[in-house]
C-alpha positions in Angstrom: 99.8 10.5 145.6 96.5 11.9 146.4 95.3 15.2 146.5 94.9 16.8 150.5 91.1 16.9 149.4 90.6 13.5 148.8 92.9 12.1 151.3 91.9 8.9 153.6 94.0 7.6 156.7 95.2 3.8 156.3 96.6 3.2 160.0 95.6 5.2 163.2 99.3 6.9 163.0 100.4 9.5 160.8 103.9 10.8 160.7 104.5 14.0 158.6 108.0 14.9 157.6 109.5 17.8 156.2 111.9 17.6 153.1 115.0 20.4 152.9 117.3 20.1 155.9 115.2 17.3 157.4 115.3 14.3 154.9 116.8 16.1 152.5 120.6 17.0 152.9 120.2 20.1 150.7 119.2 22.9 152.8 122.9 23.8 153.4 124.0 23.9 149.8 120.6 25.9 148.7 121.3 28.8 150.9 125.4 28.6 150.6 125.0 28.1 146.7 121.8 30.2 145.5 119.7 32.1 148.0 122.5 33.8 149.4 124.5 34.4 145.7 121.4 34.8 143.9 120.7 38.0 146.8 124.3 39.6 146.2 123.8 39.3 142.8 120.2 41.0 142.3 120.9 43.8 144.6 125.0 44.5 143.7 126.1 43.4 147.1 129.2 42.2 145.7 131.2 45.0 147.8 129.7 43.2 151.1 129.5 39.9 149.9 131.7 38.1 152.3 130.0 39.6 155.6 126.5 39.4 153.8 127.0 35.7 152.9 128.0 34.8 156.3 125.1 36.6 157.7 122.9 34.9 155.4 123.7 31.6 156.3 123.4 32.6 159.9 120.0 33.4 159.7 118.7 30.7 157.4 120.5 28.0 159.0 121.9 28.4 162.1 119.7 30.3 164.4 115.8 30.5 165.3 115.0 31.8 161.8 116.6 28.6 160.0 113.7 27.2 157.7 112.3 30.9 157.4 109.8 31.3 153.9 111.9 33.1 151.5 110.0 36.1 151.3 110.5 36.5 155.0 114.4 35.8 155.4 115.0 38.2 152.2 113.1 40.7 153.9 115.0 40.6 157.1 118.0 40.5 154.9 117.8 43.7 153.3 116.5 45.2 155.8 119.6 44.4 158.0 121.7 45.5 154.7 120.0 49.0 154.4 120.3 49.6 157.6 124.3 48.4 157.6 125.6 48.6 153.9 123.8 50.3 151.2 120.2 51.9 150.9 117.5 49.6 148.9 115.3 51.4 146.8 111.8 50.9 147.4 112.4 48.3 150.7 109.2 49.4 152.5 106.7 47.8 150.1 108.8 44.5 149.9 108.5 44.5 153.9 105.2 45.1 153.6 104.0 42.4 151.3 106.1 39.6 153.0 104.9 40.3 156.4 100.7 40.9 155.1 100.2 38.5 152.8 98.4 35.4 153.1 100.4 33.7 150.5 104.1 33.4 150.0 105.2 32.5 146.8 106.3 33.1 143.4 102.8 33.4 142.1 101.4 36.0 144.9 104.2 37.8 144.5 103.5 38.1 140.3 99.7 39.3 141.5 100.7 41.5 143.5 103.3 43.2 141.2 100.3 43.2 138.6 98.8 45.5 141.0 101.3 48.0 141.6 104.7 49.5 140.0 107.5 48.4 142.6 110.9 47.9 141.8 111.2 45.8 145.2 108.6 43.8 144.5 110.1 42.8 140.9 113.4 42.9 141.9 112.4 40.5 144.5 110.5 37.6 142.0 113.8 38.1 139.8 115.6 37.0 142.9 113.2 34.0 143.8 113.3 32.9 140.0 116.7 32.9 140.1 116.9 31.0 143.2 114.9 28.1 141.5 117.2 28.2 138.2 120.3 27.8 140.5 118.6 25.1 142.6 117.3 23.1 139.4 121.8 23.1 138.2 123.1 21.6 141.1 124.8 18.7 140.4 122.4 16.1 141.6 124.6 14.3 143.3 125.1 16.3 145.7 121.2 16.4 146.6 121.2 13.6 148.6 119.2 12.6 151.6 121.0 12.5 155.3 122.3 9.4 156.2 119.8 6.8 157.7 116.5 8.3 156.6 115.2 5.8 154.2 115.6 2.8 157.0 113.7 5.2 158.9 111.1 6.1 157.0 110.7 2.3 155.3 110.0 1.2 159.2 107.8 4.1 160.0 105.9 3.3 157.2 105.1 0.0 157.7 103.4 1.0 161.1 102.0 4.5 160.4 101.2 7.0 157.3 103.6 9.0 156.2 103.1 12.5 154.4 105.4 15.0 153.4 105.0 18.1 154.7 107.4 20.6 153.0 107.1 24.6 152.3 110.0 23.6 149.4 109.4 23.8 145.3 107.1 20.6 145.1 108.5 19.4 141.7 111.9 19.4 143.4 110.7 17.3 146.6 108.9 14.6 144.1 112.0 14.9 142.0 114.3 14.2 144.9 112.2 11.4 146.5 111.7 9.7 143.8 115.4 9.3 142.8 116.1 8.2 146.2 113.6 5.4 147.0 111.8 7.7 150.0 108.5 8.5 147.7 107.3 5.0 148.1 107.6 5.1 151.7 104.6 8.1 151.9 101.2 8.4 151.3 100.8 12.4 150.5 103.2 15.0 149.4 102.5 18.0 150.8 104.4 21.1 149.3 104.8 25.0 149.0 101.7 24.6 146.4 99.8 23.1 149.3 99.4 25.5 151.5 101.3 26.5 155.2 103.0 23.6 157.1 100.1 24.4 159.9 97.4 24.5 157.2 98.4 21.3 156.0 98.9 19.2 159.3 95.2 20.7 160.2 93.8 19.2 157.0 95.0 16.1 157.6 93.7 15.6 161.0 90.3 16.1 159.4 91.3 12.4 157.9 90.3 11.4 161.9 93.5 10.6 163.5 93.7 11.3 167.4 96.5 14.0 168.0 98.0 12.0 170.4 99.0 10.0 167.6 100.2 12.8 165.2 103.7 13.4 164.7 105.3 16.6 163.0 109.5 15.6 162.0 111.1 18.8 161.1 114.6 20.8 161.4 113.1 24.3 162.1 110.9 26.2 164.0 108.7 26.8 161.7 108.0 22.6 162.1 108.0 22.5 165.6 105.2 26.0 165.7 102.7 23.5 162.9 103.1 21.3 165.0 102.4 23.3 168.6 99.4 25.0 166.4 97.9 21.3 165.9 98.5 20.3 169.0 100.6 17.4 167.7 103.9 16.3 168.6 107.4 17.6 167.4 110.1 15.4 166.5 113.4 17.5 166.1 116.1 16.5 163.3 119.3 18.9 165.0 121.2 20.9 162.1 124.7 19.2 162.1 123.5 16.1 164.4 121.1 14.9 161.5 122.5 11.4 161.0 122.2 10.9 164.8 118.6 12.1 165.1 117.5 10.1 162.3 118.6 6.8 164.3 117.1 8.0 167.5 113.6 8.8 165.2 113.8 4.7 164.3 115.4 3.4 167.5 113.1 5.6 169.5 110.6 7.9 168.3 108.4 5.9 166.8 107.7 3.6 168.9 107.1 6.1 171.6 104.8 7.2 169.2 102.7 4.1 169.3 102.7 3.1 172.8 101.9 6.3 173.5 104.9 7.5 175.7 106.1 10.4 173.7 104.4 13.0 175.6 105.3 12.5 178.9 109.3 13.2 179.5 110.2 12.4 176.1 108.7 15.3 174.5 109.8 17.6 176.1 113.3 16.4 176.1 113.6 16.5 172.8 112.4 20.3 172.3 115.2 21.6 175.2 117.6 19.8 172.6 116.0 21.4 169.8 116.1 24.9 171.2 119.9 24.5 172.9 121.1 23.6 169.3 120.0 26.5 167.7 121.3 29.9 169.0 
């Protein structure tokens, strides 16, 4: 796989497709299984932890904030649970960080505790660390990709490029690809070490592809605004309709892609769907 850098296009195509909740059926059993445990745990919810789980999931996965960075979602979260449950000490200056900084991750979060005593900000690489260890113990077999998507991807590929465009822990996305026969139907993995979702489509397009010919596959909002921000088009994979949208991507999609029909009617069509399943 080569670096964004030193990328070059092979067809006039490209197809970019996120991994967690889009390929990947384990966006469901991250947030049920760690981010949301791993949360109750680091802060001593355990007296809320029903109603907190619950509202959790709702956030991450159900609504317009499913496929929210980390840093963000926890930040709405505690906010929501000192303003409900319990007070969290030092909340202000976790807040801050995750809505001012230019990166989001486990590192920037380490420089920026390097820079200042904050029990938020500690508490809150604990957390993500944690999150990653529970992630990494999940019986494998139950990371599996949604039903249909490697027939989908193996005929997308033959026709256009193919990169992986994912905000997710990259050694986890190479690590789950790989097992399942989906890395050898790309060209580029993109991950949370790459840079934003936006950031990344942008790059690519410097390879020389048309935009009319760009195509951003995703499950959240946070796909569909890379792809608006690009001016590329959005191909939605519905939360609980995955196996369905996967056959309509093959059936459909991509050769609406190529004949260069996807932006009349069908494009839009697809985003009222997008927005009417998530509430």
């Amino acid at each position: 796989m080569s670096k964004l850098s030193e990328y070059k296009k092979k067809k006039e195509f490209l197809v970019c497709v996120d991994s967690d909740g889009c390929a990947m059926d384990t966006m469901d059993i991250k947030h049920i299984r760690c981010f949301g445990p791993c949360m109750v745990e680091e802060w001593g919810l355990g007296q809320w932890k029903e109603e907190i789980l619950k509202r959790w999931n709702e956030m991450n996965l159900y609504t317009m904030t499913r496929g929210i960075n980390r840093y963000k979602g926890l930040s709405m979260a505690l906010q929501e649970i000192n303003e409900k449950y319990t007070p969290i000490e030092d909340l202000d200056t976790l807040v801050q960080w995750a809505k001012d900084s230019p990166e989001l991750s486990n590192a920037a979060l380490q420089r920026a505790i390097d820079s200042r005593d904050s029990i938020s900000l500690k508490k809150a690489l604990s957390w993500s660390k944690a999150v990653n260890e529970s992630i990494n113990s999940l019986p494998e077999e139950e990371k599996v990709p949604f039903k249909g998507v490697r027939e989908a991807l193996a005929f997308a590929h033959d026709k256009v490029d193919v990169a992986i465009v994912s905000s997710a822990n990259p050694d986890a996305v190479l690590e789950e690809w790989k097992r399942f026969g989906l890395l050898e139907h790309t060209d580029i993995v993109l991950a949370q070490d790459a840079g934003s979702k936006a950031f990344c489509i942008g790059e690519l397009l410097k390879a020389g592809y048309d935009k009319e010919h760009v195509l951003m596959c995703g499950d959240a909002p946070g796909d569909m605004d890379a792809a608006e921000q690009n001016g590329v088009f959005f191909y939605p994979i519905l939360v609980r309709h995955e196996k369905e949208s996967w056959k309509e991507f093959r059936e459909a999609a991509v050769e609406k892609l190529l004949d260069g029909t996807y932006g009349e009617d069908y494009q839009q069509k697809k985003t009222e769907a997008f927005l009417d399943n998530l509430k």
